[in-house]
C-alpha positions in Angstrom: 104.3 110.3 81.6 102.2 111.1 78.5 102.1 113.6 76.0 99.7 116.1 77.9 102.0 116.1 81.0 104.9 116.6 78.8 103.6 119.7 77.6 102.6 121.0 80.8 106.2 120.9 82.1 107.5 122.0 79.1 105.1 125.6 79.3 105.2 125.8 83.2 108.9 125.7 82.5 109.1 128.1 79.8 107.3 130.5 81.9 109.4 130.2 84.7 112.2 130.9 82.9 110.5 134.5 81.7 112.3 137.4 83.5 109.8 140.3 84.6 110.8 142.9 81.8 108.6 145.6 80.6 107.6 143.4 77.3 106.3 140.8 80.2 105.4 141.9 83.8 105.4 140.6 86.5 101.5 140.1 86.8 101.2 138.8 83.2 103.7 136.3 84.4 101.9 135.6 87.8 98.5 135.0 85.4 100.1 132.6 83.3 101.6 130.8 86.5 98.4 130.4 87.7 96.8 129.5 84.4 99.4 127.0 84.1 98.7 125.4 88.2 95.1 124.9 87.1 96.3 123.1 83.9 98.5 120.6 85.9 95.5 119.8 88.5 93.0 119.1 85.3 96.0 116.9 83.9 96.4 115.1 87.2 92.4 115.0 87.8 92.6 113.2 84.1 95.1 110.6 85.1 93.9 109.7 87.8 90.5 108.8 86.5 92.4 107.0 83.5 94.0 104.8 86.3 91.2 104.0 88.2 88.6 103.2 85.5 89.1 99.6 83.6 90.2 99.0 80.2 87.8 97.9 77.9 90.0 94.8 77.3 90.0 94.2 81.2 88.4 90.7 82.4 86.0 91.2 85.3 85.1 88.6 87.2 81.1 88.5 88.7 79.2 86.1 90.5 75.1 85.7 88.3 74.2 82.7 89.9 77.2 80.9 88.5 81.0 82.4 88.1 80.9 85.1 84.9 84.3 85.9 83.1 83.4 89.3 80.7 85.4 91.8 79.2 84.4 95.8 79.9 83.1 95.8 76.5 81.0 92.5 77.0 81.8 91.7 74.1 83.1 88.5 75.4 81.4 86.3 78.4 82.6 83.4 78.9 80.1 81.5 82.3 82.0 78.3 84.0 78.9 76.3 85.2 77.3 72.8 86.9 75.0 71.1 89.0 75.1 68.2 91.3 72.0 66.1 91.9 71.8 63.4 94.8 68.5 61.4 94.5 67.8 58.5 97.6 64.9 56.7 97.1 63.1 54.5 100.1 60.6 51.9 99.2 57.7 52.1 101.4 55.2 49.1 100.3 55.1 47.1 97.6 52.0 44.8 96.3 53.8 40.6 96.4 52.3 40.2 92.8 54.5 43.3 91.8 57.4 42.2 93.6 57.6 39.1 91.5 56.9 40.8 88.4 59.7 42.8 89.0 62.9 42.7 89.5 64.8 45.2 91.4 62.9 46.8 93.5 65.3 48.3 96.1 65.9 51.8 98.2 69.3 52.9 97.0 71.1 56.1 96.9 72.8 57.4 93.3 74.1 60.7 92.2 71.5 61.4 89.3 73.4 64.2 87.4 76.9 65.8 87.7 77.7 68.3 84.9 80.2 70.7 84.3 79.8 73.4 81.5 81.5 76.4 79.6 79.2 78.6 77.6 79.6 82.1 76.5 79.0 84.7 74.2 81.8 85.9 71.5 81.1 89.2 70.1 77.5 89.6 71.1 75.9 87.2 68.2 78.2 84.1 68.3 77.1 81.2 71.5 78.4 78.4 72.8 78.0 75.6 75.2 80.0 72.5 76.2 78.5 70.2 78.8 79.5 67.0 80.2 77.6 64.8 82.4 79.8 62.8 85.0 77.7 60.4 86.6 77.2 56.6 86.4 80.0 54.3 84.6 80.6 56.8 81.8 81.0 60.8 80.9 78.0 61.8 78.5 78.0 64.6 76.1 74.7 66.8 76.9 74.8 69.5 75.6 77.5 70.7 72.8 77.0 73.5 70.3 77.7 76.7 68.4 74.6 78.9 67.5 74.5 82.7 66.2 71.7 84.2 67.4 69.6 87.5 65.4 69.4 86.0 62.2 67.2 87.2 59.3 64.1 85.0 59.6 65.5 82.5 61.4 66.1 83.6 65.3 68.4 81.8 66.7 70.7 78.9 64.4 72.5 75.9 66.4 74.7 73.6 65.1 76.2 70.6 67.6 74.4 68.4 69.9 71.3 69.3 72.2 67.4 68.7 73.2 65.4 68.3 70.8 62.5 70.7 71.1 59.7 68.5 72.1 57.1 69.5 75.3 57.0 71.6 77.9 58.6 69.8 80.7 61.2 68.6 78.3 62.0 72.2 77.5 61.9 72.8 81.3 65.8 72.1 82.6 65.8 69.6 85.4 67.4 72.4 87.5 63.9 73.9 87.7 61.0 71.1 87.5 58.8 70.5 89.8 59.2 67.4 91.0 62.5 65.0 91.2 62.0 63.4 87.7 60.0 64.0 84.5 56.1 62.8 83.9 55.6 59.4 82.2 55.0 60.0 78.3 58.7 61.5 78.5 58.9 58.0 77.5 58.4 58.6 74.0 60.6 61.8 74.4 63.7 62.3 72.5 66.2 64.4 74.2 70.0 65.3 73.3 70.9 64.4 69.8 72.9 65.8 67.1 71.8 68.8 64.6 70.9 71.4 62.9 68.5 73.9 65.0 66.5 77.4 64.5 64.6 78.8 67.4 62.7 82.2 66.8 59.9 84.6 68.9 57.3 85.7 67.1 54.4 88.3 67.8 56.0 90.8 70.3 57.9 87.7 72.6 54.6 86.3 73.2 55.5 82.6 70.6 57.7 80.4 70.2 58.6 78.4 66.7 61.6 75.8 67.0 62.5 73.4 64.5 65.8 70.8 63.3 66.7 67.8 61.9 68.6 65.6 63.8 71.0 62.4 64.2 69.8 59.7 67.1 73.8 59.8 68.9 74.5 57.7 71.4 76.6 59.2 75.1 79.7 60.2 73.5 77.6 62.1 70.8 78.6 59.3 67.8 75.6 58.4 65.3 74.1 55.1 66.4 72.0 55.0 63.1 73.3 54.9 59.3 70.8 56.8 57.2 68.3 57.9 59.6 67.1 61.6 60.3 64.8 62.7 62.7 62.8 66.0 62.1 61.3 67.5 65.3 59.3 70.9 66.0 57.5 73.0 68.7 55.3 75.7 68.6 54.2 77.8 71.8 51.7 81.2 71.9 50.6 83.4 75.2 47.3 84.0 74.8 46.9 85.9 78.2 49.8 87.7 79.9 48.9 90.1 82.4 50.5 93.5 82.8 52.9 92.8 85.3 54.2 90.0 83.2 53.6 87.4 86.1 50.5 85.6 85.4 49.9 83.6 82.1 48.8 81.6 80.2 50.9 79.3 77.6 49.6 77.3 75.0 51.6 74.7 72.9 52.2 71.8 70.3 55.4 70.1 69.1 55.6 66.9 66.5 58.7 64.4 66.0 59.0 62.3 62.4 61.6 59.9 63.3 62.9 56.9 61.2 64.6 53.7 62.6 67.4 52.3 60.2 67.2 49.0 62.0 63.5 48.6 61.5 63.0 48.4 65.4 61.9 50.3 68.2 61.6 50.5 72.3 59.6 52.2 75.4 59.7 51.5 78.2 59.1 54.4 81.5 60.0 53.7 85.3 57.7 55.2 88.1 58.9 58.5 87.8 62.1 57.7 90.1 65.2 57.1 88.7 66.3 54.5 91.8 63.2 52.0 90.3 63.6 49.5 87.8 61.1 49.8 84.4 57.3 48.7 85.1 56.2 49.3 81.4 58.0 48.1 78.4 57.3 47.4 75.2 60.4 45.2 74.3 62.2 45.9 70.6 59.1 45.3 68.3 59.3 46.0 64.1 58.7 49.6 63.2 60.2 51.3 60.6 59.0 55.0 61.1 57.0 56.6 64.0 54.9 60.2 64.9 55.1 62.0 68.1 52.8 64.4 68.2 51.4 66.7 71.9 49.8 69.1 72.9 50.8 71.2 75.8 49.4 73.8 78.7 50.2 76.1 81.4 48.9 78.8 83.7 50.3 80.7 86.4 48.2 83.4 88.9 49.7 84.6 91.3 51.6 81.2 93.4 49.4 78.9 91.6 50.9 76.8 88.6 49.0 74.7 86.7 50.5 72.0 84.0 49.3 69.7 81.5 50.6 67.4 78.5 49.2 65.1 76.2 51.6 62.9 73.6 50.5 60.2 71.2 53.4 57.9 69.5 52.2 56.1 66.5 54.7 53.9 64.6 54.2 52.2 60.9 55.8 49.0 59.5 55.1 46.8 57.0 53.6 43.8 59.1 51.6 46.3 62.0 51.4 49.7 62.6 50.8 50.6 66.8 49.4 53.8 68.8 50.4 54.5 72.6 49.7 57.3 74.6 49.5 59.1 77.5 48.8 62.0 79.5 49.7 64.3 83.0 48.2 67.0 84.7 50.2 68.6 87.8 49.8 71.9 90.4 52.1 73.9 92.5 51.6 76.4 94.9 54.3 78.3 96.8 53.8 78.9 100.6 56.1 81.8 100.8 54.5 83.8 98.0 56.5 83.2 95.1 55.2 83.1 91.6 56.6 80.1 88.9 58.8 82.3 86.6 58.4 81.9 82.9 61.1 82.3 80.1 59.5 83.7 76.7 62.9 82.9 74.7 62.1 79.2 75.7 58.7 79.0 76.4 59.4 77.6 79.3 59.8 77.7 82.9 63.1 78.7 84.8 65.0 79.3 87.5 62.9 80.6 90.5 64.5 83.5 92.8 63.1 83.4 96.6 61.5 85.8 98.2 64.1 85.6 101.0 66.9 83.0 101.2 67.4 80.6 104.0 69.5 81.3 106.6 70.3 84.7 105.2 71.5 87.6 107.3 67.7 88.5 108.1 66.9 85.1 109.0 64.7 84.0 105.9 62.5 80.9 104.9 63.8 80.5 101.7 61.0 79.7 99.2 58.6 76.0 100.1 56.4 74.9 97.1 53.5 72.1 97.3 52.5 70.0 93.7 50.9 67.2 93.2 50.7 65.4 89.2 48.4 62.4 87.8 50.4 60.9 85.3 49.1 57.8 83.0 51.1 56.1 80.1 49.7 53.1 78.1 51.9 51.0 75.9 49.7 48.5 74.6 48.5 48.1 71.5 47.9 44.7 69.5 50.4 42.4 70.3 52.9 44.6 71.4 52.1 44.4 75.7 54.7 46.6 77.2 52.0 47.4 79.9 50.2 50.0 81.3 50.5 52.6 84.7 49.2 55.3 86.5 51.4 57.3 89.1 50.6 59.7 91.9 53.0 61.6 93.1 52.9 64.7 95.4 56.0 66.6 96.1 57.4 69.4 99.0 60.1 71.9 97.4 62.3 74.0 99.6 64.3 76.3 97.9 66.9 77.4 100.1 68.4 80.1 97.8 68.7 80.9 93.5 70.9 78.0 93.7 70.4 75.0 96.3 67.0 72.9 96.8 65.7 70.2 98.4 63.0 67.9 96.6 60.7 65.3 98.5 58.5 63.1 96.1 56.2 60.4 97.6 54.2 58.1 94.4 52.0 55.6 93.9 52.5 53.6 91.0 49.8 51.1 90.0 50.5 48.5 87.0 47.4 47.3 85.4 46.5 43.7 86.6 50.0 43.3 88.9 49.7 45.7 91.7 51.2 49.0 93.0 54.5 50.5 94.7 54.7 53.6 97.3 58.6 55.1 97.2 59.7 58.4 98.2 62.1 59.8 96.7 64.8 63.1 97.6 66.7 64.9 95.9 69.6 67.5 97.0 70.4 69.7 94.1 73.2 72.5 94.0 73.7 74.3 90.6 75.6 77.5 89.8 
């Protein structure tokens, strides 16, 4: 009982105890009675209410697309998340001269990602992620971090191990690409290394500016160069966004300075399904320093998507400096009526919500997308012959709901001089 029921009694009883007298009647002493019943019931009306609504130090537990833990206050949220990825890939035809060139080409079946994660926020500015990657022989660190976010000047500051900020569709998670596996030039891509990280929007949400310097880590997230640092940066503006927010245009470019300690470097780039063996590769060849530099587009009207990259890798050494390139343009269109959704903190596209889910209680669709991408990649240059390839791939997408998809890729890959594959590839995908 607390102190405002306390004095309640204590009155009521006090007044109870008053004898009518002609110092205090009997209808003062009915008043006060009264006056004193309509206390209890505001007293009672308060408790109740004080019982019923949470503490600010209360956990609640919500489903946001993925399980959320956050306090009243929200002043901690704490998100357990994941995502499972089955690819199978079936060989359709393939050229003899390309079947002797290379090795490997099979159908086979392989879980392409399994990740579990804890991120959260801790006292609205402080961030964090851990991520692990379970499949194949060995657990990877992705991605693994501490950032503060609002800073003076500099956005967003990250400190750990992530993606470097380099192109669109590298920005794009692989929980919300297009098509079962990233374009060709992601060849010359870095992606999850360690470092130091500030990420900022500029001009009213509308750009983009995120810059490091990094560590090349290996898996486990342990340094597989001595002295080497990596400095990597991306830029993105929306020139046109209309007033509903929906349609856009995005315009980009991002550059990589990266040295290699052990005066070597490789590419090499598989036909865009992670089942295949490598068609292109360069081999380890001498180079002491290299550029990456792109440039990057995107539009959305209405269902339509349109995306475009080019990246140029130019390394330096001593005995021969080389140049290799290459390029992709791809469409979507959804079916169902949905519109690609873009993030402006990432410049970037993200998750897409259906219009209706499949198999829902009113009996919906889901969402069903069509794309097609070109995608070239060239990785010769002087001595260096690591081969050249063009890929066609077009793609059906069935979202069944915010979390579960279905991806069917077919491509044709053709290898300069040796010959060309057809392989389609699924992928199941579940991610919360």
């Amino acid at each position: 009982m607390n102190r405002g029921s306390l004095t309640a009694l204590f009155a009521t009883a006090l007044v109870l105890s008053f004898p009518a007298s002609p110092l205090y009647g009997e209808q003062e002493a009915d008043s006060l009675r009264a006056e004193i019943d309509a206390l209890n019931q505001r007293l009672a009306a308060i408790e109740q209410q004080q019982r019923s609504a949470p503490a600010e130090s209360e956990l609640q537990i919500l489903w946001d697309k993925g399980l959320l833990f956050r306090s009243q206050d929200k002043t901690l949220q704490v998100r357990l998340g994941g995502r499972v990825q089955q690819d199978w890939a079936q060989v359709v035809q393939v050229d003899d001269a390309l079947d002797e060139a290379i090795d490997g080409i099979d159908s086979g079946v392989e879980f392409r990602r399994v990740r579990l994660d804890v991120s959260g926020t801790v006292y609205e500015r402080m961030y964090f992620i851990a991520q692990l990657d379970f499949a194949g022989d060995k657990t990877a660190m992705t991605e693994m971090y501490v950032a503060v976010k609002d800073l003076p000047g500099l956005g967003q500051l990250l400190i750990g191990h992530t993606q470097e900020p380099i192109g669109m569709d590298s920005r794009t998670s692989n929980k919300y690409i297009q098509f079962v596996e990233r374009p060709s030039l992601s060849a010359f891509w870095p992606f999850y290394n360690a470092g130091v990280m500030m990420q900022r929007n500029l001009f009213d949400k509308r750009s983009t500016l995120t810059a490091g310097v990094f560590r090349e880590t290996d898996a486990q997230g342990k340094a597989t160069s001595n002295d080497a640092y990596q400095f990597t940066g991306r830029f993105t503006v929306l020139p046109y966004v209309s007033d509903q927010g929906g349609d856009l245009v995005h315009l980009g470019i991002a550059a990589s300075r990266r040295t290699y300690d052990d005066g070597t470097v490789r590419f090499r780039m598989r036909p865009e399904s992670h089942l295949m063996p490598y068609y292109v590769d360069t081999e380890a060849f001498d180079a002491e320093n290299a550029t990456i530099y792109g440039i990057e587009a995107a539009a959305v009207f209405g269902s339509l998507s349109f995306q475009a990259e080019y990246d140029a890798t130019a390394t330096e050494d001593p005995a021969a400096d080389h140049d290799f390139s290459g390029w992709y343009g791809q469409v979507g269109y959804f079916l169902t009526g949905e519109q690609l959704p873009y993030s402006k903190s990432n410049g970037a596209f993200t998750r897409l919500i259906p219009i209706q889910n499949a198999f829902g209680k009113e009996g919906g669709i889901g969402a069903w997308e069509l794309a097609a991408r070109y995608s070239t990649i060239d990785l010769n240059d002087g001595e260096v012959a690591g081969g050249e390839m063009d890929i066609i791939t077009t793609a059906i997408n069935w979202y069944l709901n915010p979390n579960m998809r279905l991806m069917v890729d077919y491509s044709i890959a053709d290898l300069a001089e040796v010959g060309k594959s057809q392989v389609v590839t699924t992928r199941m995908q579940f991610d919360f």
